[in-house]
C-alpha distance (Angstrom), angle and dihedral (degrees) to the residues before:
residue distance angle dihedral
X1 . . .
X2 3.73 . .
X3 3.97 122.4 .
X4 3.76 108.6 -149.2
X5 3.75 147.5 -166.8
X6 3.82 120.6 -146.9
X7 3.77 101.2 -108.3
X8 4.62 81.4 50.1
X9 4.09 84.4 57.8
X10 3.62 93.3 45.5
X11 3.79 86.1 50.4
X12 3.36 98.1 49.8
X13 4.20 97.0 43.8
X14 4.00 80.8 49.7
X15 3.83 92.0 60.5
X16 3.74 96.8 37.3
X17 4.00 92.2 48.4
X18 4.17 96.9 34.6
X19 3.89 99.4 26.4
X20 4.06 105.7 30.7
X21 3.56 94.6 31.4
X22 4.23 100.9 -119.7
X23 3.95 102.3 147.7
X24 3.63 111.1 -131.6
X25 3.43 92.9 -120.3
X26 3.88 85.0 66.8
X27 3.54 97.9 55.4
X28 3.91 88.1 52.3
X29 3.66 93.0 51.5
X30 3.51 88.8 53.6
X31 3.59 91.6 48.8
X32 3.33 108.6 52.4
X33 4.14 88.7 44.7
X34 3.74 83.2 65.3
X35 3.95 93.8 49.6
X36 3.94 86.3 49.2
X37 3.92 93.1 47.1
X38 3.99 90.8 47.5
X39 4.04 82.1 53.5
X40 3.86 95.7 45.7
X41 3.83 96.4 47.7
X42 3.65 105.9 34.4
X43 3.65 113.1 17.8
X44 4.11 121.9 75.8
X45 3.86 122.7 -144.2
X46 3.66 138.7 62.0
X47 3.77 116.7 -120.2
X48 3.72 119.0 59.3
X49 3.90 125.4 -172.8
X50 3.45 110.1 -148.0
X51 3.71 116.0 -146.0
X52 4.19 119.6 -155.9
X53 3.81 133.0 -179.5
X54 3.72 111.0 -170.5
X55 3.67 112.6 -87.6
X56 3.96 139.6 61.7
X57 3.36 90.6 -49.0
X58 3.83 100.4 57.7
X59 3.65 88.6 40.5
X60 4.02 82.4 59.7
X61 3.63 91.1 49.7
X62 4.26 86.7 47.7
X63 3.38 93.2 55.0
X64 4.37 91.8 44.9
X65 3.75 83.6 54.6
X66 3.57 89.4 59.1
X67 3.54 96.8 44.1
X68 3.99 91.5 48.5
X69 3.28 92.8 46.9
X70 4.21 96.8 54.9
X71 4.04 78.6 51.4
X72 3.55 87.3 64.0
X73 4.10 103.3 -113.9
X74 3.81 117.6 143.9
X75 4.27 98.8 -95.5
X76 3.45 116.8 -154.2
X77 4.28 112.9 171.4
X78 4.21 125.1 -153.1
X79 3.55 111.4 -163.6
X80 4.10 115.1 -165.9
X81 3.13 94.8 -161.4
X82 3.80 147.3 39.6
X83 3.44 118.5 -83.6
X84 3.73 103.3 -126.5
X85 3.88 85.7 59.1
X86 3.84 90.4 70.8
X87 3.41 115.1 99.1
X88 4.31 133.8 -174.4
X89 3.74 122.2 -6.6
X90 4.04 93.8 -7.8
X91 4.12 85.1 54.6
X92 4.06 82.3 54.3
X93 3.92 101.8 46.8
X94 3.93 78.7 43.5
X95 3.61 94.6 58.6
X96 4.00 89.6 42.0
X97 3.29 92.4 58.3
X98 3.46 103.8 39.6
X99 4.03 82.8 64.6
X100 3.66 99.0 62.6
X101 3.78 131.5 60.7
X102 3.85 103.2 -90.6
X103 4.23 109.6 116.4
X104 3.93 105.5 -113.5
X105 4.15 102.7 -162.7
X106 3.73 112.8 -168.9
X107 3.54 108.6 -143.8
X108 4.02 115.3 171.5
X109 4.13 107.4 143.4
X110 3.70 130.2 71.9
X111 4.13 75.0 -121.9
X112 3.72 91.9 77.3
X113 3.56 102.3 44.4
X114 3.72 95.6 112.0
X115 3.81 86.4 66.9
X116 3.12 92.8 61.6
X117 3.73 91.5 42.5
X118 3.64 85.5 59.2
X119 3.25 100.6 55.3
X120 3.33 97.7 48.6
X121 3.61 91.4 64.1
X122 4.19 96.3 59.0
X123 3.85 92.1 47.1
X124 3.80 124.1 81.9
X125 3.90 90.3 -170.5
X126 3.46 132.5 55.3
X127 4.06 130.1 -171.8
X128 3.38 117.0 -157.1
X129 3.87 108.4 -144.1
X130 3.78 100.9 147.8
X131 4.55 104.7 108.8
X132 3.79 118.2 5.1
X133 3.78 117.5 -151.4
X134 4.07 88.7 -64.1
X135 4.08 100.1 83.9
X136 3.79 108.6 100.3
X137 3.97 96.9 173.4
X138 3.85 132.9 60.9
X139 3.32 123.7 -87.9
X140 3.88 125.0 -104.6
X141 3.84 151.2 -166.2
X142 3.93 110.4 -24.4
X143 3.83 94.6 6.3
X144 4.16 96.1 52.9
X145 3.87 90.5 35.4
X146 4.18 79.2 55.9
X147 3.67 84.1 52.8
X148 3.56 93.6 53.7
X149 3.90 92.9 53.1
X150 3.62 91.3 48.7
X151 3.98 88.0 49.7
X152 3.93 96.7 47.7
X153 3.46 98.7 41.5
X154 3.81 94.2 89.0
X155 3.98 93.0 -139.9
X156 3.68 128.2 129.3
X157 3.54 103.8 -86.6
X158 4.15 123.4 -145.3
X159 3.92 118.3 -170.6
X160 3.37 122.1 -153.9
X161 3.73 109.7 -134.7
X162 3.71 96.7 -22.7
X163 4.21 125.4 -21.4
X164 3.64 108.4 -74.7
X165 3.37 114.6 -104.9
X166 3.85 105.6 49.1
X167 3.40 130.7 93.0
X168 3.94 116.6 -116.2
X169 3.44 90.7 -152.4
X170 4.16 93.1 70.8
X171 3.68 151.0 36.6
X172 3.97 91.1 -133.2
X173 4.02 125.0 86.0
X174 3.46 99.8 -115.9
X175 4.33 92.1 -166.6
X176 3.53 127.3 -39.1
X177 3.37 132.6 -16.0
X178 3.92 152.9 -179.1
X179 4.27 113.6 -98.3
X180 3.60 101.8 -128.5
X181 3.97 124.2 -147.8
X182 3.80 90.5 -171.6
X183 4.51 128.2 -9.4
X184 3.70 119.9 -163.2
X185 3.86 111.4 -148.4
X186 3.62 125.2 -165.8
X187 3.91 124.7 -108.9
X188 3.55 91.4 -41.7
X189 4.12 141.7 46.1
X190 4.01 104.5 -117.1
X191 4.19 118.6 -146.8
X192 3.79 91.2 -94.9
X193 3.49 92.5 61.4
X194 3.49 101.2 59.0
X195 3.79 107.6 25.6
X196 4.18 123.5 77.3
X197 3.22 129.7 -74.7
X198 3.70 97.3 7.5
X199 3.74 95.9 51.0
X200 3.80 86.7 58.7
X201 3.43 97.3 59.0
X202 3.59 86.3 58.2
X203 3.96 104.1 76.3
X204 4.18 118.4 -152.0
X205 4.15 103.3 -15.4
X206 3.68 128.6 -138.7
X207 4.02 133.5 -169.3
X208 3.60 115.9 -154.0
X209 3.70 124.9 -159.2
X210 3.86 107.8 -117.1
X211 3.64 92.9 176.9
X212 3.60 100.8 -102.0
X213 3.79 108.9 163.9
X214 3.46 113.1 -98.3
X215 3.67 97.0 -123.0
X216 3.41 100.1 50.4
X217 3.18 95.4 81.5
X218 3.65 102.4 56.9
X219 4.30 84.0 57.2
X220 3.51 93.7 62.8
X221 4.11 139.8 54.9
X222 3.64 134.7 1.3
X223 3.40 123.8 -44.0
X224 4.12 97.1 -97.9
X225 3.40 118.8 146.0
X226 4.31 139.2 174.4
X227 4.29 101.6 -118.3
X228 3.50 101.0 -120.8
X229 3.84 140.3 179.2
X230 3.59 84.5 -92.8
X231 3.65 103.3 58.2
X232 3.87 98.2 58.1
X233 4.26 99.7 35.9
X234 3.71 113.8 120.2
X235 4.34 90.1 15.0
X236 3.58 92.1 114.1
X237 4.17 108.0 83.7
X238 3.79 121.3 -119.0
X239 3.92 120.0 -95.8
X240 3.85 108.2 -133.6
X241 3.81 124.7 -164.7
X242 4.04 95.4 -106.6
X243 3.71 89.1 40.3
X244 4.39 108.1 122.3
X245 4.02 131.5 -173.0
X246 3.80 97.7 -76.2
X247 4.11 85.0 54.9
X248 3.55 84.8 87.3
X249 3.66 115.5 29.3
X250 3.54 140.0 -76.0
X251 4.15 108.2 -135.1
X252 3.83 119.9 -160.1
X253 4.34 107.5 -151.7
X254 3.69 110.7 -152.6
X255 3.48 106.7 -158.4
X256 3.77 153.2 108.8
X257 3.73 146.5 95.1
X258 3.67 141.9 -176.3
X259 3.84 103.3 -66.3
X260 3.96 94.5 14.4
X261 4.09 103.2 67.0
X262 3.88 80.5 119.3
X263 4.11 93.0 68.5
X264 3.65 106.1 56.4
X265 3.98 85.3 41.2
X266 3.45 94.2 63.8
X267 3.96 100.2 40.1
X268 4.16 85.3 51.2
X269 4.06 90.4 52.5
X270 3.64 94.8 43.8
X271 3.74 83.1 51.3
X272 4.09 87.5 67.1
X273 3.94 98.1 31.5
X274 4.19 77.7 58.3
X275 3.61 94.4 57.8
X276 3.78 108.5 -100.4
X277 3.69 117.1 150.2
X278 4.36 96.5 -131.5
X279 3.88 134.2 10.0
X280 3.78 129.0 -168.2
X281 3.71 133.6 173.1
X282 3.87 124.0 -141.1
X283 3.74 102.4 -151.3
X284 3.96 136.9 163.5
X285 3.57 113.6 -83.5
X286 3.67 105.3 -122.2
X287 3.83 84.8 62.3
X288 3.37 102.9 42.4
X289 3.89 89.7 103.0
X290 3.84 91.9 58.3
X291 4.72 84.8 56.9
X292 4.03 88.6 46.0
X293 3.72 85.1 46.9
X294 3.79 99.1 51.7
X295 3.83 100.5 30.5
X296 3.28 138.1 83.6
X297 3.76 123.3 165.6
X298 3.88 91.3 11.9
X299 3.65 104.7 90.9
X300 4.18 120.7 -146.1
X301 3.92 140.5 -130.9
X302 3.52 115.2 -162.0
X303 3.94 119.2 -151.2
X304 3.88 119.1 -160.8
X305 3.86 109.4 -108.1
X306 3.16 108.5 174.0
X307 3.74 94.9 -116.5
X308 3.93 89.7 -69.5
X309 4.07 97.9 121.6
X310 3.68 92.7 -129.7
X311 3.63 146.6 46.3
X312 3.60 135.4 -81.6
X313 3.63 147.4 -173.8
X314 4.15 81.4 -95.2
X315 3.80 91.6 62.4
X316 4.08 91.9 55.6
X317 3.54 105.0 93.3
X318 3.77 94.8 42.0
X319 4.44 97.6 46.0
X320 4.38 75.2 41.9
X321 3.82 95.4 55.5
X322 4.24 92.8 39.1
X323 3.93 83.5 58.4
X324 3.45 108.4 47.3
X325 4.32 82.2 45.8
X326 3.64 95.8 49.5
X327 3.66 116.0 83.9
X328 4.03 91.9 -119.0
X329 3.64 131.2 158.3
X330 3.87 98.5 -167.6
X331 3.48 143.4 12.9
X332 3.99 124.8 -135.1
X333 3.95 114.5 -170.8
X334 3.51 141.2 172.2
X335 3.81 113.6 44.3
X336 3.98 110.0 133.7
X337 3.55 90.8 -18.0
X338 4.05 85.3 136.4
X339 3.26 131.2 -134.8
X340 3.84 109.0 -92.1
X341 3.75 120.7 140.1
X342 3.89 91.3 -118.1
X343 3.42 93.6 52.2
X344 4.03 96.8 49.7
X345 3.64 84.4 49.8
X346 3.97 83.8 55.6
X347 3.56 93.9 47.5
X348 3.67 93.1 56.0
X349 3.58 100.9 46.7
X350 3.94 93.2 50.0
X351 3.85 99.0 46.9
X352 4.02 81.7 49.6
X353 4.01 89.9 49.3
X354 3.79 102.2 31.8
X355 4.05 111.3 98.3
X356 3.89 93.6 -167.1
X357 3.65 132.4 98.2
X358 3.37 108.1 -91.9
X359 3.63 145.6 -165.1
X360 4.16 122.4 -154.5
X361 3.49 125.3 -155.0
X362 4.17 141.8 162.5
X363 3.18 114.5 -21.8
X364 4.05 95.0 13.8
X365 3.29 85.1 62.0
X366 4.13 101.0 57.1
X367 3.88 84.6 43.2
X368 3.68 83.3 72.4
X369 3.35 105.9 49.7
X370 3.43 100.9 88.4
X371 3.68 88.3 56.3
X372 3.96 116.9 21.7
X373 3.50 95.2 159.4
X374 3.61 91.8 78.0
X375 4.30 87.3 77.6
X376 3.80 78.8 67.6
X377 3.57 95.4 71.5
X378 3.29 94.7 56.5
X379 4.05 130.7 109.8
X380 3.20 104.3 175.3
X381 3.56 123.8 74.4
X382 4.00 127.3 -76.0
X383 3.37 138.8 -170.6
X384 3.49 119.7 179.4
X385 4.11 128.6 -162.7
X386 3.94 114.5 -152.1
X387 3.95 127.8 166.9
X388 3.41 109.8 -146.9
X389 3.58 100.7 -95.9
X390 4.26 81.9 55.2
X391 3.39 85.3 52.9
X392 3.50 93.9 49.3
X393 4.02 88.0 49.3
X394 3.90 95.2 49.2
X395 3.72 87.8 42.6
X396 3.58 111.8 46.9
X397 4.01 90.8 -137.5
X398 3.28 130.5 116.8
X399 4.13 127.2 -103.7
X400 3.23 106.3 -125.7
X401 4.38 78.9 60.1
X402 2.97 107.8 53.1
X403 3.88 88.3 39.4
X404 3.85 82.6 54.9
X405 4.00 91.1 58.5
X406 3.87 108.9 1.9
X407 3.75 88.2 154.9
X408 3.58 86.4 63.9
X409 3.40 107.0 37.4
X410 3.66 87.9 47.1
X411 3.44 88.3 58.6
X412 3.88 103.1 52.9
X413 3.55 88.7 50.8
X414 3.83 95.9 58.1
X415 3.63 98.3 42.5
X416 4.35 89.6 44.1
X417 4.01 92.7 48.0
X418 4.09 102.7 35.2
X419 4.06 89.4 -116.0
X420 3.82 146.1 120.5
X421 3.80 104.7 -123.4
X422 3.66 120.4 -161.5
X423 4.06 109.9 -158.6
X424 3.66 105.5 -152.3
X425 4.30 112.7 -145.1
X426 3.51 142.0 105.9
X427 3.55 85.4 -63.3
X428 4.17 109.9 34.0
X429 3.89 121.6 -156.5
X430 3.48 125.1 -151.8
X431 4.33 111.6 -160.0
X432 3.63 124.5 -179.3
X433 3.56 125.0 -151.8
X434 3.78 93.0 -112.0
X435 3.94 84.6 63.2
X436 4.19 100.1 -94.6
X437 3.51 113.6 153.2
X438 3.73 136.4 -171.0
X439 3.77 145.6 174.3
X440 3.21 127.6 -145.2
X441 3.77 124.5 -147.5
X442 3.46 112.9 174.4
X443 3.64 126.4 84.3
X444 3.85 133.4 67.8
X445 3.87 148.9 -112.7
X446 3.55 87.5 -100.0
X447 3.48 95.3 81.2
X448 3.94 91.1 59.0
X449 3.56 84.4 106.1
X450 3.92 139.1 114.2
X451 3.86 110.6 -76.9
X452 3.77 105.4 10.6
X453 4.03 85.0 110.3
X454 3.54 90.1 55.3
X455 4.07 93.9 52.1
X456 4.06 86.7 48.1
X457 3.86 83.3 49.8
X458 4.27 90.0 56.5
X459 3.55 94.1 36.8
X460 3.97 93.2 54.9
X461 3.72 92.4 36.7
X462 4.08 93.4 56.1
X463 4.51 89.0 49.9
X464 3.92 83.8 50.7
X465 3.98 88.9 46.3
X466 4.00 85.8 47.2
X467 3.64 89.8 63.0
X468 3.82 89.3 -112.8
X469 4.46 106.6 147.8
X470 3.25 107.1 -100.5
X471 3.46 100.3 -115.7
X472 4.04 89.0 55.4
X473 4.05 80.1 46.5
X474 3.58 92.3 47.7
X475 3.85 95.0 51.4
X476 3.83 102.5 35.7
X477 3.89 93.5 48.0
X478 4.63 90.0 50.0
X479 4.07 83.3 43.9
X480 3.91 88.3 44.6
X481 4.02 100.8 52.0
X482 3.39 91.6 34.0
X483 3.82 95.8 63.4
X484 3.94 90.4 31.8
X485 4.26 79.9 59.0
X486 3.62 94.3 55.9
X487 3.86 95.7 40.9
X488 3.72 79.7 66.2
X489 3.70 99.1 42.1
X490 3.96 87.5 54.1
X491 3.66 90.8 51.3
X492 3.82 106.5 33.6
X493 3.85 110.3 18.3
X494 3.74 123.9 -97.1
X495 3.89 85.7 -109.0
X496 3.78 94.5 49.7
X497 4.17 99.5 46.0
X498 3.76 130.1 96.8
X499 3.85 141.4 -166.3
X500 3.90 91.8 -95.3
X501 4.09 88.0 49.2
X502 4.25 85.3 67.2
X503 3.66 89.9 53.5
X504 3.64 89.3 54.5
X505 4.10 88.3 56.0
X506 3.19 103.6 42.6
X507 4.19 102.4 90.0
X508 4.02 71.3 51.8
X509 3.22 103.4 53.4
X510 4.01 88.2 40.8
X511 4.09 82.4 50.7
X512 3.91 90.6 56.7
X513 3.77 90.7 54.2
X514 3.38 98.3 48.8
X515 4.52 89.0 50.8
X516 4.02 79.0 56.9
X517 3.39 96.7 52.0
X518 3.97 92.1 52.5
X519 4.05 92.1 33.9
X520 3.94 112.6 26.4
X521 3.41 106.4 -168.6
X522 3.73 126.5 -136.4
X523 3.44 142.4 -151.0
X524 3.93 124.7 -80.8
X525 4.21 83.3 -131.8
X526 3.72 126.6 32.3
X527 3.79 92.3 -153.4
X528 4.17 100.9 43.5
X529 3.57 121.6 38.3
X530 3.96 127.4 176.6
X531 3.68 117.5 -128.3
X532 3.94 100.5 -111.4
X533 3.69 84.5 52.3
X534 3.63 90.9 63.2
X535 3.61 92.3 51.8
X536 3.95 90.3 62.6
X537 3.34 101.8 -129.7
């Protein structure tokens, strides 16, 4: 499903009401049925105060009113503005309403804010029809102080499209804004929805269908999309009868320094738990006991290091000519590699040299950043694994912009380098170099914790070994930890899980994917759909 900014939705209802022929009208009908379904089937109480500003958006919350109140709830209406100032479809659902028995109170001064006070107090439910996903700038004076109301009246709160006050367009709260118990968007999810803090102002999130052509969509705006369920079934390959270890990919992790044996161990057993047929680590020598100590099925190449506890620019040719001799399908570098000079140097050189698929991560990563044109020269596929403040390193930009826009900035960056680049945060994008983009939405704060990059690492590392395109890697491997993470939130607490609890879930997370496949499950309504319904799982 499409992720969209405001001026892509206005796009898109343009072409569906001038091109396809669906009168506006329509498309608000449909709307505001979805608002009054969402309050029908989820939200308790019986008397709902509808609040409308004066465009689109109050007309949506007219025509809710009208819907709520042939479902027999107690209807009260707030209109901000006067109603000669209403104009199209809102002046319609204005003059519908104004014909039945619902109580329309004009209230459009700072003066008669105790009115709506009032009537805040004798409803239990309030709808939130002031600004649609249009307003761009913060609120102020009589329409903030509105806000305020809204905010301190301690009733369920519904928003109609997304809580006035933010801007669709971003994840930040650009002023003030209503506190939403539950928003109803139309047809698609909006930036705000899904991006921190804005998204959690936004309460439990449902798309209705408007009846927006399904094609339209796929005309118009950027390719930017939510990762769901759907988007990574079937990725993994089949498993045939005659079908051995090699079948599906032998991955070689490149990692490790004094202090940070614990990284590259985790990447190369995620790399197994994932499904690929063989792992090995290529680690310094002088700590190659500490690998044959902790591991089991992953298998180890030692590299002569001099004693130094880390790799250098000395170590190339030899970790270059195990590679190219092993029978690998992918490469996976960077996890506790450290950060010494020599060893960046190292890093360099062998992601110039290296003719295997590869997958970069930590401290691979900053070893490029003082040259990220070198993932230009490469032919082979990459995937590469920043955080944001990696990001920020590789980039030269600053966090707070590219946590502004990551979707964006993610995107640049793949299409500029030739690379699928998987921004690591609360919410993770995956871009492709052809200009793909998707969000992912599952997952918890529970796996803000030390090594859970390193697992994602493995896990996307073994699909690339499997032969699986990287972008389908890229996406199935986010999708994959993510659910494994909340597996183990559900069962041990977000507070009380670690990196090594993910590994555990993964063969269950993989399980749950494979139940969707055979069973996808559907939506209790065809027309309104909550967001984590979407996802799939």
């Amino acid at each position: 499903m499409k992720l969209l900014k405001a001026q892509e939705m206005a796009q898109i209802d343009k072409e569906t009401i001038e091109t396809i022929g669906i009168p506006g009208i329509v498309l608000m009908e449909n709307a505001s049925r979805g608002v009054a379904e969402v309050i029908y089937r989820y939200v308790k109480g019986s008397s709902v105060l509808v609040v409308c500003g004066k465009g689109n958006n109050g007309g949506d919350g007219l025509a809710a009113a009208r819907h709520l109140y042939n479902l027999g709830y107690e209807v009260e209406v707030v209109l901000t503005a006067q109603p000669e100032s209403l104009k199209g479809d809102a002046k319609k659902n204005y003059e519908i309403i104004s014909k039945l028995p619902v109580p329309v109170h004009v209230i459009d001064s700072e003066e008669r804010l105790i009115e709506l006070y009032e009537l805040l107090k004798e409803s239990e439910i309030v709808v939130d029809a002031l600004f649609g996903t249009g307003l761009s700038k913060p609120l102020e004076g009589f329409y903030a102080d509105v806000v305020d109301l809204i905010n301190r009246s301690n009733r369920t709160v519904v928003s109609v499209d997304i809580p006035s006050g933010l801007s669709a367009d971003t994840g930040k709260e650009i002023g003030k804004h209503v506190v939403a118990d539950f928003t109803v968007t139309f047809a698609f999810p909006k930036i705000a929805h899904v991006f921190p803090p804005a998204c959690e102002n936004c309460g439990r999130i449902f798309v209705t269908d408007i009846s927006i052509p399904e094609d339209v969509p796929f005309l118009i705006g950027p390719e930017r999309y939510l990762l769901t369920a759907d988007e990574v079934l079937f990725t993994l390959p089949p498993r045939e009868i005659m079908d051995h270890k090699y079948t599906f990919g032998h991955v070689a992790v490149i990692g490790g320094s004094t202090g940070k044996t614990g990284a590259p161990c985790m990447a190369a057993e995620a790399v197994l738990r994932t499904g690929a047929g063989l792992s090995t680590v290529i680690v310094p020598e002088s700590l190659n006991q500490i690998f044959e100590t902790k591991l089991t099925e992953v298998m180890s190449i030692p590299i002569k290091d001099e004693g130094r506890g880390y790799f250098g620019i000395e170590e190339l040719d030899a970790v270059l000519k195990t590679v190219e001799n092993g029978k690998f399908s992918t490469v996976v570098v960077g996890m506790g590699l450290g950060n010494h000079p020599d060893t960046y140097e190292f890093v360099r050189e062998f992601v110039k040299s290296c003719n295997l698929p590869m997958v970069i991560d930590a401290d691979g990563i900053n070893a490029l950043a003082e040259s990220p044109e070198i993932l230009k020269t490469k032919e082979t596929p990459v995937i590469i694994t920043p955080h944001v403040g990696e990001f920020a390193r590789l980039t030269g930009k600053d966090k707070e912009e590219i946590l502004s826009a990551p979707y964006d900035l993610a995107a640049e960056f793949a299409q500029h380098f030739g690379v699928t680049v998987v921004l690591k945060s609360g919410r993770t994008v995956v871009a492709t170099k052809e200009g793909k983009v998707h969000v992912n939405v599952i997952g918890n704060p529970g796996m803000a914790t030390a090594g859970t990059g390193d697992i994602l690492a493995g896990v996307v590392g073994a699909l690339l070994g499997m032969r699986i395109e990287e972008g389908d890697a890229a996406r199935f491997g986010v999708f994959l930890h993510s659910l494994a993470g909340d597996i183990v939130a559900r069962e041990l607490t977000q507070e009380g899980m670690k990196a090594c609890d993910l590994l555990e879930k993964l063969p269950s997370a993989i399980k749950k994917i494979k139940e969707i496949e055979k069973n996808p499950s559907k939506s209790n309504s065809p027309f309104v759909t909550e967001l984590r319904e979407i996802v799939g799982v």
